[in-house]
Each structure stands twice: as C-alpha cells, then as structure tokens.
N, C-alpha and C positions, 0 to 999 in steps of 0.2 A: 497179556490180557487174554480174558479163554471168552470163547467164541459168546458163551451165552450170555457174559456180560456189556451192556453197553453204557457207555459213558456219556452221562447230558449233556447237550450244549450250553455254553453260557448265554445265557440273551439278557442284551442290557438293552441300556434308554438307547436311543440311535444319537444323540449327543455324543455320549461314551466311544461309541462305538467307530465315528468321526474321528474322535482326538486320538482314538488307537490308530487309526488307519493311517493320521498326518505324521504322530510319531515314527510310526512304524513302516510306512511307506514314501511319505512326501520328504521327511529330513533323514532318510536314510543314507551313507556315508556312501553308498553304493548307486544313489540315483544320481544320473550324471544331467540332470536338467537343476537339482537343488541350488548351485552355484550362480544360476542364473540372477544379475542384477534384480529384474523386475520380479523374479518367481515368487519369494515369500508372501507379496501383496496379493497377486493373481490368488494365489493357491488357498490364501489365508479367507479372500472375500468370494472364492468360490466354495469354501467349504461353509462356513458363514449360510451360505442361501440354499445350502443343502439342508444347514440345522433346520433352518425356517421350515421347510420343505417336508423334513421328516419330522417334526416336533410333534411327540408326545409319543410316539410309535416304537416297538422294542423288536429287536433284531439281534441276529447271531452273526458274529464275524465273516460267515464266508455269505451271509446276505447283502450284508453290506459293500462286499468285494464285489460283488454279484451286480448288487445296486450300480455302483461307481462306473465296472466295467463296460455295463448296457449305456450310460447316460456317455460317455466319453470321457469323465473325468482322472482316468485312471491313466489314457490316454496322451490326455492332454499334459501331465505333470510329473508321470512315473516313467523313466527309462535305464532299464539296468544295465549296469556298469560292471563288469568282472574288475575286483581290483588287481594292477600290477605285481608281480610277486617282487619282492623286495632283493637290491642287489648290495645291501651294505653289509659287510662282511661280520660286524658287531649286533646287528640285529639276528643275521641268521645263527649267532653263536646262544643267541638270548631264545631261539624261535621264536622270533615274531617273523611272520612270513609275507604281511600283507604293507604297504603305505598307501598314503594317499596321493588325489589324482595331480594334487600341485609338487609331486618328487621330494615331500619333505619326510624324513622318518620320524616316525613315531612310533616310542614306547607304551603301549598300551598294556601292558600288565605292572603289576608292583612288585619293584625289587627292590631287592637292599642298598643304599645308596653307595657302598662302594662296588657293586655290580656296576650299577648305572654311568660312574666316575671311568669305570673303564670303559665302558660301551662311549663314551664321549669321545676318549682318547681316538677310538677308534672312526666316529664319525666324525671328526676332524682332522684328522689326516688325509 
C-alpha cells in the first residue's frame, strides 16, 4: 500500500463489535482460561452488561479492545496460550504442526480420505 493512501476503519454498532471480540478472543482455541467449567456463563453475562452499557454507540475494533482492556475485562477472561507443537509423526508428514491443550490430534485441514486412512494408521500405532 503506498504511503498517500489510507485505509478506513470499519466502525460498527458496539453489539457487533462485542460478538467479534468473544469470537475472536474469548473462544479462541489459544485462550487457556476458555476451558474453564464456569467461564462461558461469566464471560457470556459480562459481555451481556457491556452490550447494555455500550448500546447504540459505534466503534472500531481496536476501541473496543481499548474499551475491554482499561475496564479489566480482557483481563479477566483472556490468557494466551502458545500451542504445543505436535509430536505425531503422521501429522507432521501431513504439516499440521500445532494440537491441542488436551494432547489429542487433530486434523485441521481437508484431505483426501485415503490420506487421512493413513494418517490413522499412523496415529494408532
């Protein structure tokens, strides 16, 4: 992109803007607090009183980060998690590189199923 050009921000309703953040931060596969028994309810009736809170007001993504971060809520429910690199010898033939934090593998891209039938072989051995 050359220098004289700038790109607008998107600003949505702060609803929106909410449910990007819970997507994209609260159930991320990488926050290692997600798993927590009680957290969905927490997270779910504290973002809830944020809607109230911000209802009708329009905001850009990194205000809303902005927002979250100053009040504590970002705090309070986001902590990131580097994931393990993967030691199964069928998955790194496949590159996938990454599993999750319960040691199970997963395939995360689509392949052709007699790919996958070997990649089996292999994680069952």
């Amino acid at each position: 992109m050359s220098e004289g050009i700038k790109q607008k921000k998107l600003i949505l309703k702060a609803e929106h803007a909410i449910n990007w953040y819970y997507g994209n931060y609260l159930m991320n596969p990488n926050n290692a607090l997600r798993d927590a028994e009680d957290y969905p309810m927490k997270a779910h009736n504290r973002l809830e009183a944020l809607k109230i809170e911000l209802a009708g007001q329009m905001m850009t993504h990194k205000q809303l980060l902005d927002f979250v971060k100053e009040n504590g809520i970002h705090a309070e429910f986001y902590r990131f998690q580097k994931p393990e690199p993967s030691d199964c010898p069928a998955c790194r033939a496949l590159g996938i590189r990454h599993m999750v934090r319960d040691k199970t593998y997963v395939l995360t891209a689509f392949f052709p199923p007699q790919i996958l039938k070997i990649a089996e072989t292999f994680i069952n051995d």
